[in-house]
mmCIF entry with sequence, helices, sheets and N, C-alpha, C, O atoms, coordinates in Angstrom:
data_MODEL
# 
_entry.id   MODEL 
# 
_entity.id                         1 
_entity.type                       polymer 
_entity.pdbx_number_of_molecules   1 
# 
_entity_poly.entity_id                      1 
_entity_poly.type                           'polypeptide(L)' 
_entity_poly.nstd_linkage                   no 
_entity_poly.nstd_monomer                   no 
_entity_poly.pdbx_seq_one_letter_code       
;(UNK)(UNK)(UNK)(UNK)(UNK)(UNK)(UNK)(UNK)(UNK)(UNK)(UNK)(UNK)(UNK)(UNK)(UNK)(UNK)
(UNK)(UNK)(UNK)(UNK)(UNK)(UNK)(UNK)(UNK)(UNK)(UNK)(UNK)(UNK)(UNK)(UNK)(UNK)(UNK)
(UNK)(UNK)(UNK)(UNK)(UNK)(UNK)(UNK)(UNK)(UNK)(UNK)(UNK)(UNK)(UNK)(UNK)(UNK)(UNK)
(UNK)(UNK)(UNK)
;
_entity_poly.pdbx_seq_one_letter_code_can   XXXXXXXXXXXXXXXXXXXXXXXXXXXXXXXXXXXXXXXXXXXXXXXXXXX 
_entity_poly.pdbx_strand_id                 A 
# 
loop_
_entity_poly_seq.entity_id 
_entity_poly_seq.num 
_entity_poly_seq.mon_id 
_entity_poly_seq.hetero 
1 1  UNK n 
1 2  UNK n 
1 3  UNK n 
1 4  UNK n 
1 5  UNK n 
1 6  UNK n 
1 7  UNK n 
1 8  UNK n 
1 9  UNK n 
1 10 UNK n 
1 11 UNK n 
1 12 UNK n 
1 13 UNK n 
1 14 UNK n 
1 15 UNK n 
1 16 UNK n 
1 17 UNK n 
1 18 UNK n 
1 19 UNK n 
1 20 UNK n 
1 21 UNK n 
1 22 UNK n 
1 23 UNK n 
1 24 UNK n 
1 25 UNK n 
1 26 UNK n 
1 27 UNK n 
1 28 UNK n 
1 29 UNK n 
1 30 UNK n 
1 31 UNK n 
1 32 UNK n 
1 33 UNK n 
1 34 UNK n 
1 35 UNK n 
1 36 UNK n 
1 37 UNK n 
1 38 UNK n 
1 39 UNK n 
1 40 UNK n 
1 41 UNK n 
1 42 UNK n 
1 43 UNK n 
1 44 UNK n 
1 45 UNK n 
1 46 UNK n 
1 47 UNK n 
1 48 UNK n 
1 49 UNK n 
1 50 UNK n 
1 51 UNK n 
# 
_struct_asym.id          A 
_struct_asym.entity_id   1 
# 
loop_
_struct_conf.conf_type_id 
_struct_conf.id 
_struct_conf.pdbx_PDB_helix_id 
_struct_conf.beg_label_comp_id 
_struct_conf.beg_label_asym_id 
_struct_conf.beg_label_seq_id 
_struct_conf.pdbx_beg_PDB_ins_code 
_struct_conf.end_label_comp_id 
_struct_conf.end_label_asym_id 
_struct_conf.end_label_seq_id 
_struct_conf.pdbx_end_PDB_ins_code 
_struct_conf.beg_auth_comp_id 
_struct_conf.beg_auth_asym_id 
_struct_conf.beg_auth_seq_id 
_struct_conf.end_auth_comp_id 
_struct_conf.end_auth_asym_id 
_struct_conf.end_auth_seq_id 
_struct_conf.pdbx_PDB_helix_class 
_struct_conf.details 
_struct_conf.pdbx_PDB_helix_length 
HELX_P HELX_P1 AA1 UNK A 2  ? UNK A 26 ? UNK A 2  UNK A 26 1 ? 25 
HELX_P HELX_P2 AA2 UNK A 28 ? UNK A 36 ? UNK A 28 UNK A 36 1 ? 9  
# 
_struct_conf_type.id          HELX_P 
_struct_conf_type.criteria    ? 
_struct_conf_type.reference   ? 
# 
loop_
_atom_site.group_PDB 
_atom_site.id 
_atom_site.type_symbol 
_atom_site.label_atom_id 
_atom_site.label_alt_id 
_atom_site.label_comp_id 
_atom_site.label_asym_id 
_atom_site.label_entity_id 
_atom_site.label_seq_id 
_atom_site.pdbx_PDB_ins_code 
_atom_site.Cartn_x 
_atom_site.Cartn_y 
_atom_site.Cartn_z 
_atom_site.occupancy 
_atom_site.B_iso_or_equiv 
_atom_site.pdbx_formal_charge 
_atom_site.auth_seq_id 
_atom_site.auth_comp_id 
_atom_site.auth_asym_id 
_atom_site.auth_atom_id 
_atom_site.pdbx_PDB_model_num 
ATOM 1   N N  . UNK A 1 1  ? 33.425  -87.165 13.581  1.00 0.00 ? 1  UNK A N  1 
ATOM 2   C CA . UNK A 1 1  ? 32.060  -87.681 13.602  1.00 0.00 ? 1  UNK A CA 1 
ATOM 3   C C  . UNK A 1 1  ? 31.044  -86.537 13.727  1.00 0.00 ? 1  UNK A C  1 
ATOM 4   O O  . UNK A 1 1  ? 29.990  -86.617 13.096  1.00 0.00 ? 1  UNK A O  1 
ATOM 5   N N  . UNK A 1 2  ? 31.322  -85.406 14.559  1.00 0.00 ? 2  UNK A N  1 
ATOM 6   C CA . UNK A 1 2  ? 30.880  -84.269 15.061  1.00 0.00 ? 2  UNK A CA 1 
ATOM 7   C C  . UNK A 1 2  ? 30.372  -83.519 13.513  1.00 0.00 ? 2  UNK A C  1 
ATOM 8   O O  . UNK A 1 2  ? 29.337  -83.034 13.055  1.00 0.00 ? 2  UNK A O  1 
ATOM 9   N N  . UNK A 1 3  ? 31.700  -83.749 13.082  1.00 0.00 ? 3  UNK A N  1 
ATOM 10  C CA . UNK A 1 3  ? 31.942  -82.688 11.634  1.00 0.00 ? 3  UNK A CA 1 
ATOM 11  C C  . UNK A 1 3  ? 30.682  -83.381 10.382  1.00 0.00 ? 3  UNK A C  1 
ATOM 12  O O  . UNK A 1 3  ? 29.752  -82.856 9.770   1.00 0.00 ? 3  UNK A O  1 
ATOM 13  N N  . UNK A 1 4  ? 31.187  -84.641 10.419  1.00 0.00 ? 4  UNK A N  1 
ATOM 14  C CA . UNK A 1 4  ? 29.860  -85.249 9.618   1.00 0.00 ? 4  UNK A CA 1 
ATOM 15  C C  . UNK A 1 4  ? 28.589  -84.730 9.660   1.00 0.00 ? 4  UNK A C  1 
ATOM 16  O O  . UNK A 1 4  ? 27.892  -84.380 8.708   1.00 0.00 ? 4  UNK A O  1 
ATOM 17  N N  . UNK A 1 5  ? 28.230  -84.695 11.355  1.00 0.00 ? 5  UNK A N  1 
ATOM 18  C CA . UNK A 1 5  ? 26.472  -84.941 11.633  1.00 0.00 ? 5  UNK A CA 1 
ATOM 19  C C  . UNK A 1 5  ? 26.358  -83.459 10.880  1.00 0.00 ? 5  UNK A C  1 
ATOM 20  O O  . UNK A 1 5  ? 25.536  -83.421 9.964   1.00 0.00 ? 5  UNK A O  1 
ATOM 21  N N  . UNK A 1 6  ? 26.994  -82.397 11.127  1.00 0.00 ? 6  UNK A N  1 
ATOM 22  C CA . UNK A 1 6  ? 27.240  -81.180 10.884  1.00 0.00 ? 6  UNK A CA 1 
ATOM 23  C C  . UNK A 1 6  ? 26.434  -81.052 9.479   1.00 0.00 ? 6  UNK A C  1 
ATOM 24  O O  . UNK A 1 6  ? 25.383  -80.605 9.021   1.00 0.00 ? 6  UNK A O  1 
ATOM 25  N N  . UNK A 1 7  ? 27.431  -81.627 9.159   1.00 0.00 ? 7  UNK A N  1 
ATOM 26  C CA . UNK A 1 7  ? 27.493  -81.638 7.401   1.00 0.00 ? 7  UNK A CA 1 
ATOM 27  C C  . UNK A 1 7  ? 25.755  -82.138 6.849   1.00 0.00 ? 7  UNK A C  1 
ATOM 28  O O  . UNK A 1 7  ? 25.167  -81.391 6.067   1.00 0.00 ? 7  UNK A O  1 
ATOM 29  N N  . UNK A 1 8  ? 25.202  -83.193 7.255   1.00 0.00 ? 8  UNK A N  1 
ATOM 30  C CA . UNK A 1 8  ? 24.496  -83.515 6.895   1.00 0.00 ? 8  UNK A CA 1 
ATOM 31  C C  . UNK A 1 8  ? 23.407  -82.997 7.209   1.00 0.00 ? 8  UNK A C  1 
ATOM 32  O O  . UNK A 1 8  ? 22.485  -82.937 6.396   1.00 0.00 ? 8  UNK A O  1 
ATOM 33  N N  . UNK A 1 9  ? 23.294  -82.449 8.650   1.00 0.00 ? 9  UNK A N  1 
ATOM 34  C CA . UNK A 1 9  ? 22.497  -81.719 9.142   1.00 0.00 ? 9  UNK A CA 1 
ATOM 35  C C  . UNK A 1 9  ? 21.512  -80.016 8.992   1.00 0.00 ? 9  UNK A C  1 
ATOM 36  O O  . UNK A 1 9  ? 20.464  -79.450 9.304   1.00 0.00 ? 9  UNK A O  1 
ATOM 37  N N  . UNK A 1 10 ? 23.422  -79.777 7.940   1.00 0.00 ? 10 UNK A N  1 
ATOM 38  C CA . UNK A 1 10 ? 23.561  -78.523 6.818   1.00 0.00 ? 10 UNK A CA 1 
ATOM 39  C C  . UNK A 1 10 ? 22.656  -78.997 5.536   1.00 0.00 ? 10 UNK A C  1 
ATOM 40  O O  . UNK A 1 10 ? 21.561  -78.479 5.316   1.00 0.00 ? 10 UNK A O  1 
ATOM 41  N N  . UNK A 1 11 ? 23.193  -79.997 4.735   1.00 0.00 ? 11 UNK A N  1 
ATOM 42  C CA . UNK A 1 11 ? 22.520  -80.498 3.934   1.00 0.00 ? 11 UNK A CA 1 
ATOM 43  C C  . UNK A 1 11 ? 21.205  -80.500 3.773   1.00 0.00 ? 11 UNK A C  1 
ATOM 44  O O  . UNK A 1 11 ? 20.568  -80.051 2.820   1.00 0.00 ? 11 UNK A O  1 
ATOM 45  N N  . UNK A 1 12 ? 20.817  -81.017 4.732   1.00 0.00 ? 12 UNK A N  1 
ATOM 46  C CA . UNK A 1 12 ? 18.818  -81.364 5.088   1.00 0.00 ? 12 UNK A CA 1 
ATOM 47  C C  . UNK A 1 12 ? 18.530  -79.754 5.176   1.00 0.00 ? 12 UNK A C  1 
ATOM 48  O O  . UNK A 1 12 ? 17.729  -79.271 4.375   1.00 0.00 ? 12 UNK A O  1 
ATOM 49  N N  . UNK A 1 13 ? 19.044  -79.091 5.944   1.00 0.00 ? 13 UNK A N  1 
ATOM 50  C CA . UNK A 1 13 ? 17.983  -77.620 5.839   1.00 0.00 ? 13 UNK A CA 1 
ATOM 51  C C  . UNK A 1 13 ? 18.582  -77.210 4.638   1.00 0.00 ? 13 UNK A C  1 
ATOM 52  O O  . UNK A 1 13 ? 17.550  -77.028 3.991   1.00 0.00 ? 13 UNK A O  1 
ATOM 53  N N  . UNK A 1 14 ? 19.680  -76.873 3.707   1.00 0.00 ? 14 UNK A N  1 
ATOM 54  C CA . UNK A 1 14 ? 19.224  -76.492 2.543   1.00 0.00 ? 14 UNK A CA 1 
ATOM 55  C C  . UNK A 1 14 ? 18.584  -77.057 1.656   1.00 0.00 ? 14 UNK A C  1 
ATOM 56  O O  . UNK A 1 14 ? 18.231  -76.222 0.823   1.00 0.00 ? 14 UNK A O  1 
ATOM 57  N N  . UNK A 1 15 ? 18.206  -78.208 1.374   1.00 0.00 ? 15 UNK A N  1 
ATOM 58  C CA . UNK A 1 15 ? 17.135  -78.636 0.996   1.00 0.00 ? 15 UNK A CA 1 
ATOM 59  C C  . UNK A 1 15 ? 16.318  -77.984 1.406   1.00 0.00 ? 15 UNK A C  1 
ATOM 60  O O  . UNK A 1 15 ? 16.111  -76.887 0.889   1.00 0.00 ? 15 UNK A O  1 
ATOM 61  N N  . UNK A 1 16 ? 15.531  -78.455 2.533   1.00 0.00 ? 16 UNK A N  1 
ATOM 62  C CA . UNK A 1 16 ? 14.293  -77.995 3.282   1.00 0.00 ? 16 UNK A CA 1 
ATOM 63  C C  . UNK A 1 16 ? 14.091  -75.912 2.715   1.00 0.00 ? 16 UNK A C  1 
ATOM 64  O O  . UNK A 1 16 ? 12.985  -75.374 2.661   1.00 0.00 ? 16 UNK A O  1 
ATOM 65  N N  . UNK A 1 17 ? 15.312  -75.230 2.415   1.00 0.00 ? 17 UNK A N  1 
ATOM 66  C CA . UNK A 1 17 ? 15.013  -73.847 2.212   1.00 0.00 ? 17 UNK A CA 1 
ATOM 67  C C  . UNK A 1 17 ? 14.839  -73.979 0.920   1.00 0.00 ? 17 UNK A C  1 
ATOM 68  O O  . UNK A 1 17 ? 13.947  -73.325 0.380   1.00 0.00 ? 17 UNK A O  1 
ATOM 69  N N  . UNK A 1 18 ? 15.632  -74.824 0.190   1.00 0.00 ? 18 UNK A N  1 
ATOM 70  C CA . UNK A 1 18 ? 15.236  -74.363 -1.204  1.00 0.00 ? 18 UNK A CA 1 
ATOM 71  C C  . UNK A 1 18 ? 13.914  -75.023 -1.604  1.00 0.00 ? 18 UNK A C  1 
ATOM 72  O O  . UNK A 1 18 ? 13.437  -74.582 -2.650  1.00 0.00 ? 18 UNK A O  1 
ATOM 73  N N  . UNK A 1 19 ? 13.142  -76.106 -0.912  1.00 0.00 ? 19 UNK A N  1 
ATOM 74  C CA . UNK A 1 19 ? 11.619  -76.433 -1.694  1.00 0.00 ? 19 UNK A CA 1 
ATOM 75  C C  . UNK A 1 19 ? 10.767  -75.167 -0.881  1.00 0.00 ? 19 UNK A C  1 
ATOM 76  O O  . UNK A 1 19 ? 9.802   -74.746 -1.520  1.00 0.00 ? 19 UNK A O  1 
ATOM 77  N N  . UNK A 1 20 ? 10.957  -74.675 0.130   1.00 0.00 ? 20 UNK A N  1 
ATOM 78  C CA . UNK A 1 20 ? 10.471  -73.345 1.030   1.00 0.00 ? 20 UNK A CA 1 
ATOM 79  C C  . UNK A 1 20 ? 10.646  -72.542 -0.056  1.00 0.00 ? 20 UNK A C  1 
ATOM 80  O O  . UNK A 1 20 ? 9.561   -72.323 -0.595  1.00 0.00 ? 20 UNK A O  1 
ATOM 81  N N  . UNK A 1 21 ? 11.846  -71.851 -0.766  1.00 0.00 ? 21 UNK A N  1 
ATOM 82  C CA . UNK A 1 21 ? 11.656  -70.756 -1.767  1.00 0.00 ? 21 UNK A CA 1 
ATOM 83  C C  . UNK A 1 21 ? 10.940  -71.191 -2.375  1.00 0.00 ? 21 UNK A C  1 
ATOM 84  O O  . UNK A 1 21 ? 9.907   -70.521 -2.353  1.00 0.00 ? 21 UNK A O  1 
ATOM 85  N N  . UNK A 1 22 ? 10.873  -72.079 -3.019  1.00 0.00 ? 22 UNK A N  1 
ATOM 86  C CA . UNK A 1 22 ? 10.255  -72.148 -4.498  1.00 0.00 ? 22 UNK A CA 1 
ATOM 87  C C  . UNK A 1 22 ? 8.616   -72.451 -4.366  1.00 0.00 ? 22 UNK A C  1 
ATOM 88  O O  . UNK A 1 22 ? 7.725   -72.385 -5.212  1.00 0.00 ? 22 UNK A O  1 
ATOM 89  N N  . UNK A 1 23 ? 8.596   -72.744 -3.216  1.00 0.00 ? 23 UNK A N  1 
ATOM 90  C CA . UNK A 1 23 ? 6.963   -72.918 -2.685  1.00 0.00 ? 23 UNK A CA 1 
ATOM 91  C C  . UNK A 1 23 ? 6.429   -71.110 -3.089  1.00 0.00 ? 23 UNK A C  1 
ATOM 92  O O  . UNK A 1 23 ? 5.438   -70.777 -3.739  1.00 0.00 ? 23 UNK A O  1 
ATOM 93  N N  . UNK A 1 24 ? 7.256   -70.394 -2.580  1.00 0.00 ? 24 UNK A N  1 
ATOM 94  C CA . UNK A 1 24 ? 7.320   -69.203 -1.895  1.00 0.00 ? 24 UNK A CA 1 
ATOM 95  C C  . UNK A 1 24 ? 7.150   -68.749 -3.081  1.00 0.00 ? 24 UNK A C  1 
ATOM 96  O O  . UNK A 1 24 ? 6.207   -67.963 -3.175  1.00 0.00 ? 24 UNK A O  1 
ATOM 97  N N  . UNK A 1 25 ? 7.922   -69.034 -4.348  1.00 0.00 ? 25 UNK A N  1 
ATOM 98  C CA . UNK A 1 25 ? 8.223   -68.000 -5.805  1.00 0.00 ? 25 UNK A CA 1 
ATOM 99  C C  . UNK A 1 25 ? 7.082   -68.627 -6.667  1.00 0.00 ? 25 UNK A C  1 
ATOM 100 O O  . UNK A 1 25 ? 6.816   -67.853 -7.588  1.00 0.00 ? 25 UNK A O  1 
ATOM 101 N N  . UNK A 1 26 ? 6.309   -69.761 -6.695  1.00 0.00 ? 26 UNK A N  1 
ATOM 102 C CA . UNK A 1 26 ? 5.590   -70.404 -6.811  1.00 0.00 ? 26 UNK A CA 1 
ATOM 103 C C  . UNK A 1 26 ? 3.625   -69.864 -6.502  1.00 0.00 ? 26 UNK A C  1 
ATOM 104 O O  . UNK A 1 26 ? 2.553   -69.957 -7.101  1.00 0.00 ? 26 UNK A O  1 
ATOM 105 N N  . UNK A 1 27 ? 4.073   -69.397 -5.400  1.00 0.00 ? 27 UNK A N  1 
ATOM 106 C CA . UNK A 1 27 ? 3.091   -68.683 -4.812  1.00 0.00 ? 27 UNK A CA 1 
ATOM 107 C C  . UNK A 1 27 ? 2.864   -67.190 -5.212  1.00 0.00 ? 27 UNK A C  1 
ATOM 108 O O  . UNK A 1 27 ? 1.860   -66.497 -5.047  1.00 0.00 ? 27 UNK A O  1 
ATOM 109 N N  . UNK A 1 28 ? 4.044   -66.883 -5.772  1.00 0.00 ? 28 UNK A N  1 
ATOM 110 C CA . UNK A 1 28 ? 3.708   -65.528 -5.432  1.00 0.00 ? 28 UNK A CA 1 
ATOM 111 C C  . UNK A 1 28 ? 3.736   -65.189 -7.294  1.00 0.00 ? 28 UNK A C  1 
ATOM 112 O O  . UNK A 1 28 ? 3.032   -64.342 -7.844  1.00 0.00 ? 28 UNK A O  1 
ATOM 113 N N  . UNK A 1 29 ? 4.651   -66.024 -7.930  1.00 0.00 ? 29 UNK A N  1 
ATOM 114 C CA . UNK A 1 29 ? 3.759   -66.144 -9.530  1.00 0.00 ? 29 UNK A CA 1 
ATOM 115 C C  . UNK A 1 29 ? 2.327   -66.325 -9.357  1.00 0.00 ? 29 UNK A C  1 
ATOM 116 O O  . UNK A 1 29 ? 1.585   -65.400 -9.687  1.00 0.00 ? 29 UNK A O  1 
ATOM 117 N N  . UNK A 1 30 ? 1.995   -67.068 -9.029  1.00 0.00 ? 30 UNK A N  1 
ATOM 118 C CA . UNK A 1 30 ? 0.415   -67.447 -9.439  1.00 0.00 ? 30 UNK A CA 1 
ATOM 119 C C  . UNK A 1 30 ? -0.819  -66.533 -8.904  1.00 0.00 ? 30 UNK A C  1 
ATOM 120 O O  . UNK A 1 30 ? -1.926  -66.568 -9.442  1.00 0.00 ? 30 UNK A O  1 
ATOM 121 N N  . UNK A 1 31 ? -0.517  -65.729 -7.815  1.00 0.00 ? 31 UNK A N  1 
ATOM 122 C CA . UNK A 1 31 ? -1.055  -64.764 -7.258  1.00 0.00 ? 31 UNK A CA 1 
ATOM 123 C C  . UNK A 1 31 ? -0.821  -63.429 -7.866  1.00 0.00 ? 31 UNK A C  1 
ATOM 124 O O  . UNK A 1 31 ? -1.734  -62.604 -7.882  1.00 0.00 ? 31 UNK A O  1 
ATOM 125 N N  . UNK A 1 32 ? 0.347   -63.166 -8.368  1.00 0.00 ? 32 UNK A N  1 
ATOM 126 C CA . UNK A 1 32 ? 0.366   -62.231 -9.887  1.00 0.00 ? 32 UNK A CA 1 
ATOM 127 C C  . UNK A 1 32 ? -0.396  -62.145 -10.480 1.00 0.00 ? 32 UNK A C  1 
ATOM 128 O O  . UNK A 1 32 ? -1.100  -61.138 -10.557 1.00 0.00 ? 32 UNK A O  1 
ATOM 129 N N  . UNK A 1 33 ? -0.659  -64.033 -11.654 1.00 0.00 ? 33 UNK A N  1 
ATOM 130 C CA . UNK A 1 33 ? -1.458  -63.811 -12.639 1.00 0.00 ? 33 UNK A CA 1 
ATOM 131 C C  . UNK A 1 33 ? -2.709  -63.738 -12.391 1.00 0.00 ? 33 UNK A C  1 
ATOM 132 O O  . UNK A 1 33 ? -3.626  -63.495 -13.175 1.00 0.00 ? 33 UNK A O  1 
ATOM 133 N N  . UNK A 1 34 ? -2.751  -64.015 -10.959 1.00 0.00 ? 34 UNK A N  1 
ATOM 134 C CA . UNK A 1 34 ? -4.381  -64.437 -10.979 1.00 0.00 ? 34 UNK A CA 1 
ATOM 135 C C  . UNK A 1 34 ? -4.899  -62.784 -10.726 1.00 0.00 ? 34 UNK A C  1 
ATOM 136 O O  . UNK A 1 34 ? -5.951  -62.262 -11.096 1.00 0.00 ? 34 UNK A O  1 
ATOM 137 N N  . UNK A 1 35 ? -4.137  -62.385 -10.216 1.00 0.00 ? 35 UNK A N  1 
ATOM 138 C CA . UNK A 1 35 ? -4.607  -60.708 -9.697  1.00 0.00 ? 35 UNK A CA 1 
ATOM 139 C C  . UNK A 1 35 ? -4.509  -59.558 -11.063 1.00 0.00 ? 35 UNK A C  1 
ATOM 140 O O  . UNK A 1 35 ? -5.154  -58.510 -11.072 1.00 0.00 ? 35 UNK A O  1 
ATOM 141 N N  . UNK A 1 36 ? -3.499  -60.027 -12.276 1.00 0.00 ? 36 UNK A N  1 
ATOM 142 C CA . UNK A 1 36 ? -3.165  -59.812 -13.203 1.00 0.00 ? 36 UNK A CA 1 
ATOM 143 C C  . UNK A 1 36 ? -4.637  -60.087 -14.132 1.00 0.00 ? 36 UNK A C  1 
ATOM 144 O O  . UNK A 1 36 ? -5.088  -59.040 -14.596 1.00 0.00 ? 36 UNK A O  1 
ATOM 145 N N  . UNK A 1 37 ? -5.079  -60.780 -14.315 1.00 0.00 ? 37 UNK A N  1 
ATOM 146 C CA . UNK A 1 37 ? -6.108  -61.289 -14.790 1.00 0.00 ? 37 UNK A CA 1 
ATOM 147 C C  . UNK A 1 37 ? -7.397  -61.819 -14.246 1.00 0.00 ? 37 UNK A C  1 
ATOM 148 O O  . UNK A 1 37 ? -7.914  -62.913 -14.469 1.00 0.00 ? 37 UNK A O  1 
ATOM 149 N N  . UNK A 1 38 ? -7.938  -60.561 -13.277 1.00 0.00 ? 38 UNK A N  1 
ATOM 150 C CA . UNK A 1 38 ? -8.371  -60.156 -12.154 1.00 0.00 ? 38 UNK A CA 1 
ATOM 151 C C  . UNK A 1 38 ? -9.652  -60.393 -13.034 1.00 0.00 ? 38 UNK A C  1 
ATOM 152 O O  . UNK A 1 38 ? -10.309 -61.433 -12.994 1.00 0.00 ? 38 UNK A O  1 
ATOM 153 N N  . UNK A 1 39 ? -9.996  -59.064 -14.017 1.00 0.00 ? 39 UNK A N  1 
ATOM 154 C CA . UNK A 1 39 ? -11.534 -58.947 -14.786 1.00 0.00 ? 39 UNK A CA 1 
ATOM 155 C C  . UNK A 1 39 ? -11.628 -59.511 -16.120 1.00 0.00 ? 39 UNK A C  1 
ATOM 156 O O  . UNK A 1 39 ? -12.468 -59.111 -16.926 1.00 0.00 ? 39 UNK A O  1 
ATOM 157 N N  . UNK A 1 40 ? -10.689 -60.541 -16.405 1.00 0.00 ? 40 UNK A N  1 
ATOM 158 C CA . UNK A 1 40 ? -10.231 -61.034 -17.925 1.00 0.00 ? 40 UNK A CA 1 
ATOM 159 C C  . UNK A 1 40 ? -11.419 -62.643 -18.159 1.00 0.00 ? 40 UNK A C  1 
ATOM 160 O O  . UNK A 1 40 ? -11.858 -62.952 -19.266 1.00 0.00 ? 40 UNK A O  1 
ATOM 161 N N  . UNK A 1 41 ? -11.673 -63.298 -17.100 1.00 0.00 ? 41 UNK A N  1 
ATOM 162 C CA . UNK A 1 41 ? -11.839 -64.427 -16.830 1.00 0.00 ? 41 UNK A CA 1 
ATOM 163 C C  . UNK A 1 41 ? -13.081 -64.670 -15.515 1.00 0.00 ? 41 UNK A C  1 
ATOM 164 O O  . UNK A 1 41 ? -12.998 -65.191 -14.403 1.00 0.00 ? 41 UNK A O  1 
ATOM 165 N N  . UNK A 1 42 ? -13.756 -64.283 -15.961 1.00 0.00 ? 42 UNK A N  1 
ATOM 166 C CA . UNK A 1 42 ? -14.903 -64.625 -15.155 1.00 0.00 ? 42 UNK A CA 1 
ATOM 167 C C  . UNK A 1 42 ? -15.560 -65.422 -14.445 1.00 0.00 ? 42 UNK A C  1 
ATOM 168 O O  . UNK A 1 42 ? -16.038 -65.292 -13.318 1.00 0.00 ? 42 UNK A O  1 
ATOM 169 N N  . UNK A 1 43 ? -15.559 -66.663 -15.508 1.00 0.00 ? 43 UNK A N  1 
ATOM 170 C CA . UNK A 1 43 ? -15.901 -68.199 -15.320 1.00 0.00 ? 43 UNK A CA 1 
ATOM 171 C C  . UNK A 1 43 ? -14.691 -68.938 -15.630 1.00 0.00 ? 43 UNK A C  1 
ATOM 172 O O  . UNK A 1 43 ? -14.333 -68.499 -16.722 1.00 0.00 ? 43 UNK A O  1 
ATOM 173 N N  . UNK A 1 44 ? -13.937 -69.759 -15.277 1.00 0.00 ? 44 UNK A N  1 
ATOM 174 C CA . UNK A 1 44 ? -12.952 -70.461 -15.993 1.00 0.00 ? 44 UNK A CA 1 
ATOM 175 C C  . UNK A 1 44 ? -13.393 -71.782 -16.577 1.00 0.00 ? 44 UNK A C  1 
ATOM 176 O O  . UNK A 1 44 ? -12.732 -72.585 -17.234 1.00 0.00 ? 44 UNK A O  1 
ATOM 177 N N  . UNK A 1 45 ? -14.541 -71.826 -16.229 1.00 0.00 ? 45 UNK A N  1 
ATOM 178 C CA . UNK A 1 45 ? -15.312 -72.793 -17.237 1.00 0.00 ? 45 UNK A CA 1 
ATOM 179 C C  . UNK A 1 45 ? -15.616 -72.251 -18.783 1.00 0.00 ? 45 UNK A C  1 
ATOM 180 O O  . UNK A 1 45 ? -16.213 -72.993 -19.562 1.00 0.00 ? 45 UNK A O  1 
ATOM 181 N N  . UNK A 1 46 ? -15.276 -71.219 -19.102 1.00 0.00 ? 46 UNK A N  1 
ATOM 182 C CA . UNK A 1 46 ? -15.678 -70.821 -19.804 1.00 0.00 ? 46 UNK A CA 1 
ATOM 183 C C  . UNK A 1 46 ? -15.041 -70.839 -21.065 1.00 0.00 ? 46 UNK A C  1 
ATOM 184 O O  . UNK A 1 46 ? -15.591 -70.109 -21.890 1.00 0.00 ? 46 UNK A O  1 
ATOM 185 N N  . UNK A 1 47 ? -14.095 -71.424 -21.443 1.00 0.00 ? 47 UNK A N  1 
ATOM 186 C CA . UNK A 1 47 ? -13.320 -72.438 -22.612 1.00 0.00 ? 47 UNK A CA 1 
ATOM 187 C C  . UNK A 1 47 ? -13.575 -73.477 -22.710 1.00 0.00 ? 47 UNK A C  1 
ATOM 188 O O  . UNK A 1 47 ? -13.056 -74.004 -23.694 1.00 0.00 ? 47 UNK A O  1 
ATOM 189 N N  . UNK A 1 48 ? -14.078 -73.998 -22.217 1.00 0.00 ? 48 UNK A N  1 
ATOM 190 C CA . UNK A 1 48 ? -14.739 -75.613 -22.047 1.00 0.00 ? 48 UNK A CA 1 
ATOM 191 C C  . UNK A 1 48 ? -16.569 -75.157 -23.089 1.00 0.00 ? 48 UNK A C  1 
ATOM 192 O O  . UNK A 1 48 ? -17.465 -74.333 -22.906 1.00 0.00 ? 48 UNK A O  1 
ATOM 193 N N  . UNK A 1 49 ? -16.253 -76.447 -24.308 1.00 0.00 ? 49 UNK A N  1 
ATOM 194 C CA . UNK A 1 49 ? -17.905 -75.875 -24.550 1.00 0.00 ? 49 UNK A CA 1 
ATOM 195 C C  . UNK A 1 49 ? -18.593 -77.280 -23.637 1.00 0.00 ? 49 UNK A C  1 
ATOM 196 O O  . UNK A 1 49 ? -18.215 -78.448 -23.555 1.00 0.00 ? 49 UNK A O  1 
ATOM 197 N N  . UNK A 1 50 ? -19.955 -76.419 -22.926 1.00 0.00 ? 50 UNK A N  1 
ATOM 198 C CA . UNK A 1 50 ? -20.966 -77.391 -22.280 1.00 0.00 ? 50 UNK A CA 1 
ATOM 199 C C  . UNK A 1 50 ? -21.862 -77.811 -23.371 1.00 0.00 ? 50 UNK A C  1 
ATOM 200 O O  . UNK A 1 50 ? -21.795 -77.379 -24.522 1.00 0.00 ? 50 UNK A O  1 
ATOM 201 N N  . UNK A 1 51 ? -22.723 -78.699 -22.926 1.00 0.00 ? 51 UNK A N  1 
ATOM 202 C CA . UNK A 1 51 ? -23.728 -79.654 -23.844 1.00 0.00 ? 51 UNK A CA 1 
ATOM 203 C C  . UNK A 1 51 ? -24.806 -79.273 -23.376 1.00 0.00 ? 51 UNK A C  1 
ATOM 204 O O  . UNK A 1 51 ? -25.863 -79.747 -23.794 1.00 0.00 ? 51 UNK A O  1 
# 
């Protein structure tokens, strides 16, 4: 019974680490491009035509 809770208890935190990485790899792409394309993009409205 011991061995079960174990098991499941294992289960739930790797879950819980792997949406943590990918939060993590997630974050740290998008902070790339955005730093990547730092002076490229000024306005990001700025593909959009206004009226």
């Amino acid at each position: 019974m011991a061995e079960l809770l174990l098991r499941g208890l294992a289960s739930i935190a790797e879950l819980a680490l792997e949406i943590i990485i990918g939060y993590v790899f997630y974050a740290t792409g998008w902070l790339a491009l955005r730093l990547l394309t730092l002076g490229h993009y000024p306005n990001c409205r700025c593909a959009w035509p206004t009226r």
